[in-house]
C-alpha positions in Angstrom: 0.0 0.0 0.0 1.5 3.5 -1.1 0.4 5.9 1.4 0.2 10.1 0.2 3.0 12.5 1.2 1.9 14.1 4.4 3.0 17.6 5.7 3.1 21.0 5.3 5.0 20.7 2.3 2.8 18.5 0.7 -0.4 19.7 1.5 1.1 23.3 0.0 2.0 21.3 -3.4 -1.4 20.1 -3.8 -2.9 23.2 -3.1 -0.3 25.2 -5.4 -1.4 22.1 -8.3 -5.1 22.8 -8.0 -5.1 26.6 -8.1 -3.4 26.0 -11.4 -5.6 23.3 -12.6 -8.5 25.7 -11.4 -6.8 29.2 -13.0 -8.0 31.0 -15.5 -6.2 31.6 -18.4 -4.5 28.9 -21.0 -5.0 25.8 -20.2 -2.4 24.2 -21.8 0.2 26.6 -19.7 -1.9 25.9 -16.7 -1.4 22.0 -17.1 2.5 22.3 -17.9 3.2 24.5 -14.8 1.3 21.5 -13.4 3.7 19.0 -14.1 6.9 20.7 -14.0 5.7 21.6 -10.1 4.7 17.9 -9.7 8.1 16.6 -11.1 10.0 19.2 -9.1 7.8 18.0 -5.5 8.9 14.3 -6.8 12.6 14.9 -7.2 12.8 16.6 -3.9 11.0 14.2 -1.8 7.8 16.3 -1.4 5.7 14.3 -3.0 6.2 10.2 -3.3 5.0 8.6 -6.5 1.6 6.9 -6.1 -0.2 5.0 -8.2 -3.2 8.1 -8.3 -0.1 10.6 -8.8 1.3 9.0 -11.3 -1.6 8.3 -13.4 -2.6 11.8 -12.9 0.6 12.7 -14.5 0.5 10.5 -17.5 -3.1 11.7 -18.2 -1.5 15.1 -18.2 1.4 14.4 -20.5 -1.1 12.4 -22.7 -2.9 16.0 -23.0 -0.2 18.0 -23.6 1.6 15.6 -25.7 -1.7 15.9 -28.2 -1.4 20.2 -28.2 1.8 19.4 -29.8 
């Protein structure tokens, strides 16, 4: 069982993702500042990879892949 990233740090990356999943503007830009945040949280031990996080980010990449 993989259990979510917990703490302040955490909880302030997934608030910082769905402001820009919820902002106004271009999408596309919106979902790329997204992931690069996501990736970033993962390299530095933010975030751990879950199965939900990490299909969350291929759904993304799947996206932006096709506004290529």
């Amino acid at each position: 069982m993989t259990v979510a990233s917990t703490g302040p740090e955490a909880e302030a990356t997934r608030a910082g993702f769905r402001e820009l999943m919820d902002a106004k503007g271009h999408a596309v830009t919106n979902a790329r500042a997204a992931v690069a945040g996501l990736e970033t949280a993962l390299a530095g031990g933010t975030l751990q990879r879950t199965p939900l996080l990490a299909q969350m980010l291929e759904d993304l990449m799947a996206a932006l892949e096709q506004d290529e």
